[in-house]
N, CA, C and O atoms as a Tripos MOL2 file, in Angstrom:
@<TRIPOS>MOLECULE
protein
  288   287    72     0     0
PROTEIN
NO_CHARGES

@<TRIPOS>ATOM
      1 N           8.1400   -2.5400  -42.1180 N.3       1 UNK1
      2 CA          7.7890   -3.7510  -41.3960 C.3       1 UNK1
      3 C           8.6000   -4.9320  -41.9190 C.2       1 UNK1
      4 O           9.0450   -5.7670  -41.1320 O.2       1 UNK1
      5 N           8.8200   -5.0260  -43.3730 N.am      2 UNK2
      6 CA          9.6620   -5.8840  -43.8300 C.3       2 UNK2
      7 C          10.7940   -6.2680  -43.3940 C.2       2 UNK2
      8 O          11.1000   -7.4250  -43.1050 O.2       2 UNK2
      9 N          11.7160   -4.9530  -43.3030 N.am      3 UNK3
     10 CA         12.8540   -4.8670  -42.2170 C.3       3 UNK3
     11 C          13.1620   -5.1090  -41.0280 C.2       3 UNK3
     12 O          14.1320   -5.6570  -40.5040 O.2       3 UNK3
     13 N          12.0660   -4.5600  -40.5800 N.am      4 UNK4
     14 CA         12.0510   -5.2260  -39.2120 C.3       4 UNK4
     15 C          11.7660   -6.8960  -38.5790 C.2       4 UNK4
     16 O          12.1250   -7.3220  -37.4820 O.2       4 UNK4
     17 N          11.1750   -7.4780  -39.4270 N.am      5 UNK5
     18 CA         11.0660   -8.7970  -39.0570 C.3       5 UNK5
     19 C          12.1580   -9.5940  -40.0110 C.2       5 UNK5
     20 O          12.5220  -10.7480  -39.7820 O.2       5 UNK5
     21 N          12.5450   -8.9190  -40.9360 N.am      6 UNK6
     22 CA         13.9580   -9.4990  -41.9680 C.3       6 UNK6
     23 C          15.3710   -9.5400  -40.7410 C.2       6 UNK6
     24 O          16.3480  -10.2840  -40.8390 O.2       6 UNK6
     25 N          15.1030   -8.4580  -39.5520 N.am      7 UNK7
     26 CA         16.1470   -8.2860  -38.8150 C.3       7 UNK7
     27 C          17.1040   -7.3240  -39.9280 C.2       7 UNK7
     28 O          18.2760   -7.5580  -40.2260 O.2       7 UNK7
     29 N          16.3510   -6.3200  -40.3820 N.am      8 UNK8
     30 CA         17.3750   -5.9710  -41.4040 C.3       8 UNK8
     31 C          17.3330   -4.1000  -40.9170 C.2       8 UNK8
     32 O          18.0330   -3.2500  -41.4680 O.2       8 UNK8
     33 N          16.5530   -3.8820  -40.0290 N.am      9 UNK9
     34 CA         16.1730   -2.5170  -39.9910 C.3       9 UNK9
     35 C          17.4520   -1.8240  -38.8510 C.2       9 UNK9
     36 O          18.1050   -2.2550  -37.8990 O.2       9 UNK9
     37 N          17.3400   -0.6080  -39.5530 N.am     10 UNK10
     38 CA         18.9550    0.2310  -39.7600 C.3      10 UNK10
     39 C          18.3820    2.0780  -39.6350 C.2      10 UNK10
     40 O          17.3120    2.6570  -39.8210 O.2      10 UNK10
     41 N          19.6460    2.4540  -39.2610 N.am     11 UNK11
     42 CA         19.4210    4.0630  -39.2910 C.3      11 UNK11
     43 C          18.5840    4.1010  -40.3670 C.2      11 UNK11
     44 O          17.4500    3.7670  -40.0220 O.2      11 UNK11
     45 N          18.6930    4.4520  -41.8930 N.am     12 UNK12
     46 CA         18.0000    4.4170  -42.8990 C.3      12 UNK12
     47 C          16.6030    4.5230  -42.4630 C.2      12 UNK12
     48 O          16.0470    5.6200  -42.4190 O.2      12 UNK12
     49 N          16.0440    3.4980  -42.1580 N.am     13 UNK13
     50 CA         14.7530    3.1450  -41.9220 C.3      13 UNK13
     51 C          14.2570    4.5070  -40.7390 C.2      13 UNK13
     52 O          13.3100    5.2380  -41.0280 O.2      13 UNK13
     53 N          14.9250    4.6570  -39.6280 N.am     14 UNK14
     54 CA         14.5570    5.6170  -38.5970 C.3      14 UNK14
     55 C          14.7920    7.0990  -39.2310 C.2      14 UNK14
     56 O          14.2150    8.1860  -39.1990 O.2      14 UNK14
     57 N          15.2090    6.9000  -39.4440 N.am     15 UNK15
     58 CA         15.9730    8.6980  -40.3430 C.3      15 UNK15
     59 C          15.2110    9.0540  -41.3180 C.2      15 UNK15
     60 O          15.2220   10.1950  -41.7820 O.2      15 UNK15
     61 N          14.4350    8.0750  -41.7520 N.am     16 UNK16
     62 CA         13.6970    9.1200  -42.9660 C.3      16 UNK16
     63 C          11.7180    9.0490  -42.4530 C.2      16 UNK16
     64 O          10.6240    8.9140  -43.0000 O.2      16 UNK16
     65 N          12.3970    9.2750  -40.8660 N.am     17 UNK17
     66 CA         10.7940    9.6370  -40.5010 C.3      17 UNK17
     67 C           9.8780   10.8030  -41.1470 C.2      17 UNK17
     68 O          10.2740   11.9530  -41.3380 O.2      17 UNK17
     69 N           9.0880   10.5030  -41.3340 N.am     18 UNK18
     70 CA          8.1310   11.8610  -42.3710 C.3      18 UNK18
     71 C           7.2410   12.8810  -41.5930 C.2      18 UNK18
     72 O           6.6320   13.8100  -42.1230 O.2      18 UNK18
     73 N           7.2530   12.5400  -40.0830 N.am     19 UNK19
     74 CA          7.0190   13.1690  -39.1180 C.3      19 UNK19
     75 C           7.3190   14.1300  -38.9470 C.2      19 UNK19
     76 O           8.5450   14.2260  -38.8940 O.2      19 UNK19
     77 N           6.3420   15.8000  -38.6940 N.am     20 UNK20
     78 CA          7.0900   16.9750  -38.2320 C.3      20 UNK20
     79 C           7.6910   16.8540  -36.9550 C.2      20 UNK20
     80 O           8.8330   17.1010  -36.5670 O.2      20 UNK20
     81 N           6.7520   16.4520  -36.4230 N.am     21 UNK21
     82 CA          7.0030   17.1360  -34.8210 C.3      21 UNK21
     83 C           7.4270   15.7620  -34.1140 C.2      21 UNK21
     84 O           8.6410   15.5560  -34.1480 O.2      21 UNK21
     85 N           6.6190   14.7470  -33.4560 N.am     22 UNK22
     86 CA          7.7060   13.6440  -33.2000 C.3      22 UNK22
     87 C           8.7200   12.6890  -33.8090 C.2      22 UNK22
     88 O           8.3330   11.5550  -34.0910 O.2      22 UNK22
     89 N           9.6540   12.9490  -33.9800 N.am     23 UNK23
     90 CA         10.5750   12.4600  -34.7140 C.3      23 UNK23
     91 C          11.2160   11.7680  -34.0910 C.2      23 UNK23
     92 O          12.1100   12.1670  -33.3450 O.2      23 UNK23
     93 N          10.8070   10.2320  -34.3090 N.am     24 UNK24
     94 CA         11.8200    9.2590  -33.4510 C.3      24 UNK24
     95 C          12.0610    8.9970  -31.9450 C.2      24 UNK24
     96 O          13.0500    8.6650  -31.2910 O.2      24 UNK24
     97 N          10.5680    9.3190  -31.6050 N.am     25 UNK25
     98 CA         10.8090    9.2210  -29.6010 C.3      25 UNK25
     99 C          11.5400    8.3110  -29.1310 C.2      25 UNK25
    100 O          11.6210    7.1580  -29.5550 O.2      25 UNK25
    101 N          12.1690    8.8360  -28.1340 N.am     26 UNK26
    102 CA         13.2470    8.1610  -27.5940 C.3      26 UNK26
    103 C          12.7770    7.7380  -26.4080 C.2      26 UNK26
    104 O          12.7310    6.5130  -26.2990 O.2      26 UNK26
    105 N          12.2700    8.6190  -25.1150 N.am     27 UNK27
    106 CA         11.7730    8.8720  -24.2990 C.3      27 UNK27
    107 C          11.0240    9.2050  -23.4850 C.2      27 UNK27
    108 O          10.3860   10.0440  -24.1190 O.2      27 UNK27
    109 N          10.5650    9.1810  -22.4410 N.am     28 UNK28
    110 CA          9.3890    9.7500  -21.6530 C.3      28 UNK28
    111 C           9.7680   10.3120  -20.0780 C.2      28 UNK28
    112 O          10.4020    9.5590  -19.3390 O.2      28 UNK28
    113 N           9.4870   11.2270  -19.7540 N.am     29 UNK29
    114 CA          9.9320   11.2880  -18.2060 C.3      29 UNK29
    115 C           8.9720   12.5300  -17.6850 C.2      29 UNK29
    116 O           9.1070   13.6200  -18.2400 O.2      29 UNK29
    117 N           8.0990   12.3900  -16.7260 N.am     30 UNK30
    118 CA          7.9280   13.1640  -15.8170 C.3      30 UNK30
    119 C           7.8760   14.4030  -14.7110 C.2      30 UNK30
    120 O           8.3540   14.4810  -13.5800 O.2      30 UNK30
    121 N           7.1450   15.2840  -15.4580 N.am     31 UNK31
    122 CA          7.5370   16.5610  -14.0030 C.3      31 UNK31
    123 C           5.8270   17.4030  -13.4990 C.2      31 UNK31
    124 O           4.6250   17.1580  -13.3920 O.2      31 UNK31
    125 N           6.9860   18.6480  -13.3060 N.am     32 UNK32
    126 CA          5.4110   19.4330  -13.1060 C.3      32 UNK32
    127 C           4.2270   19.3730  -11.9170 C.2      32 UNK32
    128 O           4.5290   18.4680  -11.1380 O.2      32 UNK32
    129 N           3.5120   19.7510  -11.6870 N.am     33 UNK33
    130 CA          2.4520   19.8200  -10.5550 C.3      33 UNK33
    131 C           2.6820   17.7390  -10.7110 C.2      33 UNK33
    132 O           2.8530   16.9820  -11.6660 O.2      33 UNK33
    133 N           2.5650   17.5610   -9.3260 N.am     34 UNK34
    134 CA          2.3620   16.0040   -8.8490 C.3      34 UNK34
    135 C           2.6950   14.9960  -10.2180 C.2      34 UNK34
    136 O           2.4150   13.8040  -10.3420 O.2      34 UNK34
    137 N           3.1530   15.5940  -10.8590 N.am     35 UNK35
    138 CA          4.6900   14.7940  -11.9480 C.3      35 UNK35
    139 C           3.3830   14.3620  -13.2640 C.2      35 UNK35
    140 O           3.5270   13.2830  -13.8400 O.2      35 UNK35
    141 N           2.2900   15.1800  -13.6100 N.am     36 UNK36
    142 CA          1.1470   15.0660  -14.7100 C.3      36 UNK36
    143 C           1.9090   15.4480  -15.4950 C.2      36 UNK36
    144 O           1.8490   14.5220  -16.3040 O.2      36 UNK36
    145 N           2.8080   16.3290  -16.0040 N.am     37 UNK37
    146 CA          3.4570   16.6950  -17.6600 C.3      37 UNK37
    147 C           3.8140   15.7100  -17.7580 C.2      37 UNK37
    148 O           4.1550   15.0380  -16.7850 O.2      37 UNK37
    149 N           3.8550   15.3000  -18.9620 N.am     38 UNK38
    150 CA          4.6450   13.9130  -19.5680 C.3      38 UNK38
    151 C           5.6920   14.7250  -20.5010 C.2      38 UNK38
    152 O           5.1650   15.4910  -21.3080 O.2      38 UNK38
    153 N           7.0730   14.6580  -20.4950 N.am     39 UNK39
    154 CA          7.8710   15.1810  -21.8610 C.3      39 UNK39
    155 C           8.2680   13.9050  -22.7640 C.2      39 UNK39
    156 O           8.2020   12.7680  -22.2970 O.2      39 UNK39
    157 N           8.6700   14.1510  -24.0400 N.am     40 UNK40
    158 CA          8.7970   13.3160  -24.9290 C.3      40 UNK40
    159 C          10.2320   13.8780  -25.5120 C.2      40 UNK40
    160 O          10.4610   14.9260  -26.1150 O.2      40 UNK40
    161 N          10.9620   13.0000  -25.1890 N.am     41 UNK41
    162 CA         12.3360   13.5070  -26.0810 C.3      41 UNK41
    163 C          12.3430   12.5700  -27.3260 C.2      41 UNK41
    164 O          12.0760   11.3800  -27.1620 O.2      41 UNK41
    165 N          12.6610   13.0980  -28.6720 N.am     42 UNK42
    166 CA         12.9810   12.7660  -29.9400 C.3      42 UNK42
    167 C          14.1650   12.8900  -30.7390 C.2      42 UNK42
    168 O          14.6620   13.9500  -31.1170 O.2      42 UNK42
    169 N          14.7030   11.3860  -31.0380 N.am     43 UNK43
    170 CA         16.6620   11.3940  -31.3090 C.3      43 UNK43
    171 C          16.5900   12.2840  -32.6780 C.2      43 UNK43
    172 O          17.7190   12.4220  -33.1470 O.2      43 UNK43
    173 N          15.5150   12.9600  -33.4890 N.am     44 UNK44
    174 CA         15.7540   13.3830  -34.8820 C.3      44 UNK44
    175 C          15.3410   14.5450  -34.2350 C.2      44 UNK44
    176 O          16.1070   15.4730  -34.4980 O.2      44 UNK44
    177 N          14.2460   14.9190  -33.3430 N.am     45 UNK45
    178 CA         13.4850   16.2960  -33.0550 C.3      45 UNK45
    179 C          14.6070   17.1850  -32.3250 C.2      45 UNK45
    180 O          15.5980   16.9800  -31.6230 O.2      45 UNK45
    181 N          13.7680   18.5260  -32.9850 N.am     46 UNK46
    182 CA         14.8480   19.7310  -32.0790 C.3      46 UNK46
    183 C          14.0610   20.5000  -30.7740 C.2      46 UNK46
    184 O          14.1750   21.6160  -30.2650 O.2      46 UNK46
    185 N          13.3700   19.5460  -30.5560 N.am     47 UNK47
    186 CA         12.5670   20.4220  -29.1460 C.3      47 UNK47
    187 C          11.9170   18.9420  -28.2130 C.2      47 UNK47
    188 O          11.7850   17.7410  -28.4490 O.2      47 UNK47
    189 N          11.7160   19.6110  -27.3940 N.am     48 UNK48
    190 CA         10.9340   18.6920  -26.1530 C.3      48 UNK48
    191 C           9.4980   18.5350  -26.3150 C.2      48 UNK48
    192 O           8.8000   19.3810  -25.7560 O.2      48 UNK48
    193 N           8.9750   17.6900  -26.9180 N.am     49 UNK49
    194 CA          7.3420   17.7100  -26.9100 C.3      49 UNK49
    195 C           6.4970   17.4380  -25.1460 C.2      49 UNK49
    196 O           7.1590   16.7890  -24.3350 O.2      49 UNK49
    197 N           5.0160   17.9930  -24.6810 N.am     50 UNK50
    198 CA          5.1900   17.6790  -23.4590 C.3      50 UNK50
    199 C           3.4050   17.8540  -23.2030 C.2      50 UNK50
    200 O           2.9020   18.7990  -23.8110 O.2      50 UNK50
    201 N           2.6530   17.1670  -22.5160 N.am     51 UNK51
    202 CA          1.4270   17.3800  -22.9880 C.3      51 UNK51
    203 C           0.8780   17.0460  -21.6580 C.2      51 UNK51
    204 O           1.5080   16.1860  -21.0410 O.2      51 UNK51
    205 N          -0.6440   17.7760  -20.8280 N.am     52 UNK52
    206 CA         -0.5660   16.8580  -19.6450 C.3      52 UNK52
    207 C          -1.2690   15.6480  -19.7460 C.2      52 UNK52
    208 O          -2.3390   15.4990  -20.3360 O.2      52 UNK52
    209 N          -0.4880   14.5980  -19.0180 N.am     53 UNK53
    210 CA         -0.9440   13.1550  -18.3090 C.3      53 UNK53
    211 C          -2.5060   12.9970  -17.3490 C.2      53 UNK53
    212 O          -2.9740   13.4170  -16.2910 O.2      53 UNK53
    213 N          -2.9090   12.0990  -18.5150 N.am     54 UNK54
    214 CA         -4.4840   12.0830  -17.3880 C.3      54 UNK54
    215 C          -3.7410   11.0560  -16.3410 C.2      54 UNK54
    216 O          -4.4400   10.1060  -15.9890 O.2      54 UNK54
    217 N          -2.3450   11.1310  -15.7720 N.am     55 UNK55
    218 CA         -1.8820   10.0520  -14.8600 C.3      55 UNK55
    219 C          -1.2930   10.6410  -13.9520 C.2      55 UNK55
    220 O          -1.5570   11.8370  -14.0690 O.2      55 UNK55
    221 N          -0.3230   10.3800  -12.7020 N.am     56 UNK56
    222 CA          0.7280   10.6290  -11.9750 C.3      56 UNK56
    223 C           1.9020    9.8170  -12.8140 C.2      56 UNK56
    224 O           1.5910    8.6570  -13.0850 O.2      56 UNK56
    225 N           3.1080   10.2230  -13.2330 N.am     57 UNK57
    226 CA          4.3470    9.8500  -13.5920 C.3      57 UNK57
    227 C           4.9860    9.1690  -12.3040 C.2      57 UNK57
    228 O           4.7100    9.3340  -11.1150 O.2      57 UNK57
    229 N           5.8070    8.4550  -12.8390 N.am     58 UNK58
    230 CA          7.0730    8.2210  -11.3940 C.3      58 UNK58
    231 C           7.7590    9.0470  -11.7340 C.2      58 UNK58
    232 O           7.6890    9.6530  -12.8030 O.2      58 UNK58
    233 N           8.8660    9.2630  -10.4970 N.am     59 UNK59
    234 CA         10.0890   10.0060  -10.3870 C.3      59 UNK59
    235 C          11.4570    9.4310  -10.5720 C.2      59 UNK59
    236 O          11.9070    8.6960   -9.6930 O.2      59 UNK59
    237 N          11.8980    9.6040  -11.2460 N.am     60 UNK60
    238 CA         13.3790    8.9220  -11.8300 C.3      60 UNK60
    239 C          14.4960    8.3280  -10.9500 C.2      60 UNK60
    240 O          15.2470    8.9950  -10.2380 O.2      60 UNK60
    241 N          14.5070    7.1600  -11.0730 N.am     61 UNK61
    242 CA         15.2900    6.7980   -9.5320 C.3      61 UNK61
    243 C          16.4410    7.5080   -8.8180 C.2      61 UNK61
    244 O          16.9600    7.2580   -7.7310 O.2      61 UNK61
    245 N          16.6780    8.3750   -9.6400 N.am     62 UNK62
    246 CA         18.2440    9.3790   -9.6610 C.3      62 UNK62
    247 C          18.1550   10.3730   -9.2520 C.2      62 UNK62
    248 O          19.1540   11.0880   -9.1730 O.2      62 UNK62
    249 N          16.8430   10.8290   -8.8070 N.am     63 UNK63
    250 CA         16.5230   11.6560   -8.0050 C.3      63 UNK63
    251 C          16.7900   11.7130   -6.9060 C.2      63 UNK63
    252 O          16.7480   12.7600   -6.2610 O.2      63 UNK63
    253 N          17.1600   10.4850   -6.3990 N.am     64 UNK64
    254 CA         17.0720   10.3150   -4.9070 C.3      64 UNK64
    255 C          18.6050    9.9110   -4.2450 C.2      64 UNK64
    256 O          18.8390    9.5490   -3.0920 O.2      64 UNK64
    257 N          19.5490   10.0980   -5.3620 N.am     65 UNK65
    258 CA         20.5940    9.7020   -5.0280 C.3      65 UNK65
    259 C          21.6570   10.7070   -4.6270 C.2      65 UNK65
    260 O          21.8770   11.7610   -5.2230 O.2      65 UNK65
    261 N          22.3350   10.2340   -3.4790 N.am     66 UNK66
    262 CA         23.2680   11.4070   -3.1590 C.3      66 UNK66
    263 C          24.5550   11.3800   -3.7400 C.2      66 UNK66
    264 O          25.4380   10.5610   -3.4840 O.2      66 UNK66
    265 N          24.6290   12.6300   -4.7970 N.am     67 UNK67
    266 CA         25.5760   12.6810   -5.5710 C.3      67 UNK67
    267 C          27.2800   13.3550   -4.4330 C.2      67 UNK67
    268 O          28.3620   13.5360   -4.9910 O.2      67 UNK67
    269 N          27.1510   13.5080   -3.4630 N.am     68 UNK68
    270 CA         28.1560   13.4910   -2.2860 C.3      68 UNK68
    271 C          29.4520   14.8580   -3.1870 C.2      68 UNK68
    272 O          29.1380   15.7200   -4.0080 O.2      68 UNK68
    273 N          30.4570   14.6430   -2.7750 N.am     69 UNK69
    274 CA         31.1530   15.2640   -3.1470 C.3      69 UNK69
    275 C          31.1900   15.5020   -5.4010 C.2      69 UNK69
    276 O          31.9600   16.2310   -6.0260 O.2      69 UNK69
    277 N          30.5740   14.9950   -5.7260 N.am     70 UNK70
    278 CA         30.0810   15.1480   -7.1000 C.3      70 UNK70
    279 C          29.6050   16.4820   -6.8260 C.2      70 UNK70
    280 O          30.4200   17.3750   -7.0580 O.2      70 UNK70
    281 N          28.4300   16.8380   -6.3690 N.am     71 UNK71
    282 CA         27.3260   18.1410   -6.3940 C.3      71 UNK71
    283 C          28.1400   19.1300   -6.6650 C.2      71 UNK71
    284 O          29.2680   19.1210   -6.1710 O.2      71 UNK71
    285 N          27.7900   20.0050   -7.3680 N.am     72 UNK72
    286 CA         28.2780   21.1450   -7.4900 C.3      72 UNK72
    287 C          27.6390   22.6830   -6.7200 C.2      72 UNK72
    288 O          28.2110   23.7560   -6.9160 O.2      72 UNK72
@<TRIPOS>BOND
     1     1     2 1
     2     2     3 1
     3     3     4 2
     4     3     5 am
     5     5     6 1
     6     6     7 1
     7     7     8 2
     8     7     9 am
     9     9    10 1
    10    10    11 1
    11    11    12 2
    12    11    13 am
    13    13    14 1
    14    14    15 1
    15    15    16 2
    16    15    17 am
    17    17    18 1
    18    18    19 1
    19    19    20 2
    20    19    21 am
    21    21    22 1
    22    22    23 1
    23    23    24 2
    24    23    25 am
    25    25    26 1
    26    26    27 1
    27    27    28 2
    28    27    29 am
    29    29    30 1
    30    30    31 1
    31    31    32 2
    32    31    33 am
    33    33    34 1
    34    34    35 1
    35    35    36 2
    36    35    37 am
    37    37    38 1
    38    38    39 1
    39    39    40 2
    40    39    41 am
    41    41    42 1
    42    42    43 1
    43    43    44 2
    44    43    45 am
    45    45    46 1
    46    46    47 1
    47    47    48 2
    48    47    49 am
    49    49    50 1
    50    50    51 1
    51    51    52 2
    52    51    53 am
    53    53    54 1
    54    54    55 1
    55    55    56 2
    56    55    57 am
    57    57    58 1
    58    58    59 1
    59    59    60 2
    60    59    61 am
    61    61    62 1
    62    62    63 1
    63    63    64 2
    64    63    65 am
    65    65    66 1
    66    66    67 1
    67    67    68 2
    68    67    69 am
    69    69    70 1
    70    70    71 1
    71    71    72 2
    72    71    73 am
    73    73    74 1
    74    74    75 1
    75    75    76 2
    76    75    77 am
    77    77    78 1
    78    78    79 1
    79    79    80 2
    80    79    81 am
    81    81    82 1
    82    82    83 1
    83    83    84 2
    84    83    85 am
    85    85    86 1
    86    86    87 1
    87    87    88 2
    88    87    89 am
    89    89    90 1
    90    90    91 1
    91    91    92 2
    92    91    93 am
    93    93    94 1
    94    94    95 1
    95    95    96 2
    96    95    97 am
    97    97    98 1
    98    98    99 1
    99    99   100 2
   100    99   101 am
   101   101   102 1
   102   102   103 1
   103   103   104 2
   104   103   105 am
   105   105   106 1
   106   106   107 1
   107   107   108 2
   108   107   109 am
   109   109   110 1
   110   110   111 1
   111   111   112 2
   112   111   113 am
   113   113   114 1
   114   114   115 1
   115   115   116 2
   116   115   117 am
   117   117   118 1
   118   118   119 1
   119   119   120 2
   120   119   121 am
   121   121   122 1
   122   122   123 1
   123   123   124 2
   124   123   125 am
   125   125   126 1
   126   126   127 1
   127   127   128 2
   128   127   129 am
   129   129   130 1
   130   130   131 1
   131   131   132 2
   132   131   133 am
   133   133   134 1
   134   134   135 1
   135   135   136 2
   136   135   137 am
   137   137   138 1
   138   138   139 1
   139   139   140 2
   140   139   141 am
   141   141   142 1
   142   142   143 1
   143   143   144 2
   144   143   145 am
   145   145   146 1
   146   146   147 1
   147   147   148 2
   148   147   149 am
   149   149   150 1
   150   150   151 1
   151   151   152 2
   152   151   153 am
   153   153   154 1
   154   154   155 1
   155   155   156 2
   156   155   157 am
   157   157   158 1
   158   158   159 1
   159   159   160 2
   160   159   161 am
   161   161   162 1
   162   162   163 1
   163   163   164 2
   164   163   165 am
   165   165   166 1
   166   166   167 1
   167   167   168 2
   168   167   169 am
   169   169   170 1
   170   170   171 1
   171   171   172 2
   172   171   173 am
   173   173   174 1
   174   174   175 1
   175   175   176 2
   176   175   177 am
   177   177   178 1
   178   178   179 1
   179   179   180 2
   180   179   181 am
   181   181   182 1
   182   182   183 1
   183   183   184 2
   184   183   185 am
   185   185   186 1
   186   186   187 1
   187   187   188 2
   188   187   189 am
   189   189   190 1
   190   190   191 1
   191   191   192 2
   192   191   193 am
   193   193   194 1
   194   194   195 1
   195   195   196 2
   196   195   197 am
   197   197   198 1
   198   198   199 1
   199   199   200 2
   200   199   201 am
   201   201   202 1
   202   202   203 1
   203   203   204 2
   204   203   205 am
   205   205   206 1
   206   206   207 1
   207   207   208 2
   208   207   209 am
   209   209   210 1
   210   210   211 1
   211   211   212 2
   212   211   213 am
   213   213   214 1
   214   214   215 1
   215   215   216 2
   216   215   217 am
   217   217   218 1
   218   218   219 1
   219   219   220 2
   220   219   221 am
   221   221   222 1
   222   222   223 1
   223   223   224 2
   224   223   225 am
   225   225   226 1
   226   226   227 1
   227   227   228 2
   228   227   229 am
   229   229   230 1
   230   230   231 1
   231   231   232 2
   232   231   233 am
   233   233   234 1
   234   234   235 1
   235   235   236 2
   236   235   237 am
   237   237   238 1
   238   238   239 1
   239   239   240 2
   240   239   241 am
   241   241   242 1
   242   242   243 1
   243   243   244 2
   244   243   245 am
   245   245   246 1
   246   246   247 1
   247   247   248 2
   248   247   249 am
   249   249   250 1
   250   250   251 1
   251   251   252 2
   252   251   253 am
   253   253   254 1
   254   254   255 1
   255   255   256 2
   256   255   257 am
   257   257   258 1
   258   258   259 1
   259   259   260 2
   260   259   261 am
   261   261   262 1
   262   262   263 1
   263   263   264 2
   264   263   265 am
   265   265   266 1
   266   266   267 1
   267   267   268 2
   268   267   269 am
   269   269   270 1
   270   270   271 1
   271   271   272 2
   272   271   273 am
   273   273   274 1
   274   274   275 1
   275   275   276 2
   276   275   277 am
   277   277   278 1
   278   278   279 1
   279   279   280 2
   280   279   281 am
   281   281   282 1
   282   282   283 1
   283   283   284 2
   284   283   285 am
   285   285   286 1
   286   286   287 1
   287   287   288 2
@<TRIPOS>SUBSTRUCTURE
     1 UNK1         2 RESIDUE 1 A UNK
     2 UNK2         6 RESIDUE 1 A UNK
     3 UNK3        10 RESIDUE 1 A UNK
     4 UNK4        14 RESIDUE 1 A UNK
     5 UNK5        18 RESIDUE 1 A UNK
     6 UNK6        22 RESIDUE 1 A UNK
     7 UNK7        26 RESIDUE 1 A UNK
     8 UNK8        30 RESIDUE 1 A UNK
     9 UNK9        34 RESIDUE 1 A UNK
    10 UNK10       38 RESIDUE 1 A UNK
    11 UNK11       42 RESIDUE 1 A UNK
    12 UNK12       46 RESIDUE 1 A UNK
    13 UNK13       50 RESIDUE 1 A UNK
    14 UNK14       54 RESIDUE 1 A UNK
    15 UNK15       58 RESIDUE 1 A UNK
    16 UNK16       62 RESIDUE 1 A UNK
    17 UNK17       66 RESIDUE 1 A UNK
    18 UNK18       70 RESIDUE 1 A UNK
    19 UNK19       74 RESIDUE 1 A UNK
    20 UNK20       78 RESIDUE 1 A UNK
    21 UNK21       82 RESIDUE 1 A UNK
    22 UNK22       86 RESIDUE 1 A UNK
    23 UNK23       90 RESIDUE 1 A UNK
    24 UNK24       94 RESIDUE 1 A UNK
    25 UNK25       98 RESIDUE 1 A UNK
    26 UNK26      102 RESIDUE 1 A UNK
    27 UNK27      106 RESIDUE 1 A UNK
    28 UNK28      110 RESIDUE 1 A UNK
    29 UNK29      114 RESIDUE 1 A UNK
    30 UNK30      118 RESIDUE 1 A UNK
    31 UNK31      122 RESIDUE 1 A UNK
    32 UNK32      126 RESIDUE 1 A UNK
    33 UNK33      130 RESIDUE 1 A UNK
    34 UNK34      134 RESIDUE 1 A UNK
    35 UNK35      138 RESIDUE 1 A UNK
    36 UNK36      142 RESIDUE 1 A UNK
    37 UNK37      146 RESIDUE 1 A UNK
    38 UNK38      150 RESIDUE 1 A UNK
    39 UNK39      154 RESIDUE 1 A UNK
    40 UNK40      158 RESIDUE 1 A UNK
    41 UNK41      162 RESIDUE 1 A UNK
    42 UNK42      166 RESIDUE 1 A UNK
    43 UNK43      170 RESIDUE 1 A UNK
    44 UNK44      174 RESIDUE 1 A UNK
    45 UNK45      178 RESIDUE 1 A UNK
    46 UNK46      182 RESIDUE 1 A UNK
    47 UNK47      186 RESIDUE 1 A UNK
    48 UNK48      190 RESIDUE 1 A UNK
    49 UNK49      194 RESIDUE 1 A UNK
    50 UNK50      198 RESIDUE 1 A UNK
    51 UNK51      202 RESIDUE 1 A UNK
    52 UNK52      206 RESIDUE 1 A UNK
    53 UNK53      210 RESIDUE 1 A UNK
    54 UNK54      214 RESIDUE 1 A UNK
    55 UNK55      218 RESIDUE 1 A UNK
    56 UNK56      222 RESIDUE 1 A UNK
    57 UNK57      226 RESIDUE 1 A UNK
    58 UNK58      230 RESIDUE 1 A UNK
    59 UNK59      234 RESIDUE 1 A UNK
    60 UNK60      238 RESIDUE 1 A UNK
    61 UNK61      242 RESIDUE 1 A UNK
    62 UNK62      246 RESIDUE 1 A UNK
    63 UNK63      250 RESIDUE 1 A UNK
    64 UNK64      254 RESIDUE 1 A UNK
    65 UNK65      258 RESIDUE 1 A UNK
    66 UNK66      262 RESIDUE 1 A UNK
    67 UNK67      266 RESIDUE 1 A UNK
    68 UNK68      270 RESIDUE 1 A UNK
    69 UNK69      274 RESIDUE 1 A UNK
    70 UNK70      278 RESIDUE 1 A UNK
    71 UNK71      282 RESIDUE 1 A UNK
    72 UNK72      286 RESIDUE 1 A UNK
């Protein structure tokens, strides 16, 4: 906390999370039956954490975009 309000906080500080399993969430995004899984991506973790949502998620705006001659 020191660091962080010093404006001093640095990899160091994130990297020596003591956390097994979420390590450093990065993210959140949506799927699954009517988009209830929630996944959790973590910049230190080696797996996808993912649990269900007592919610509906949105859908990622990029979903909807036509990738045109891109698509493979």
């Amino acid at each position: 906390e020191k660091a962080f309000q010093a404006g001093e906080m640095g990899r160091p500080h994130l990297d020596a999370s003591p956390a097994k399993r979420l390590r450093n969430i990065s993210n959140i995004a949506f799927g699954g039956p009517e988009l209830r899984t929630a996944y959790l991506g973590c910049l230190l973790g080696d797996a996808i954490a993912q649990f269900d949502a007592p919610f509906k998620g949105e859908p990622l705006q990029s979903w909807d975009v036509d990738l045109g001659p891109l698509a493979v």
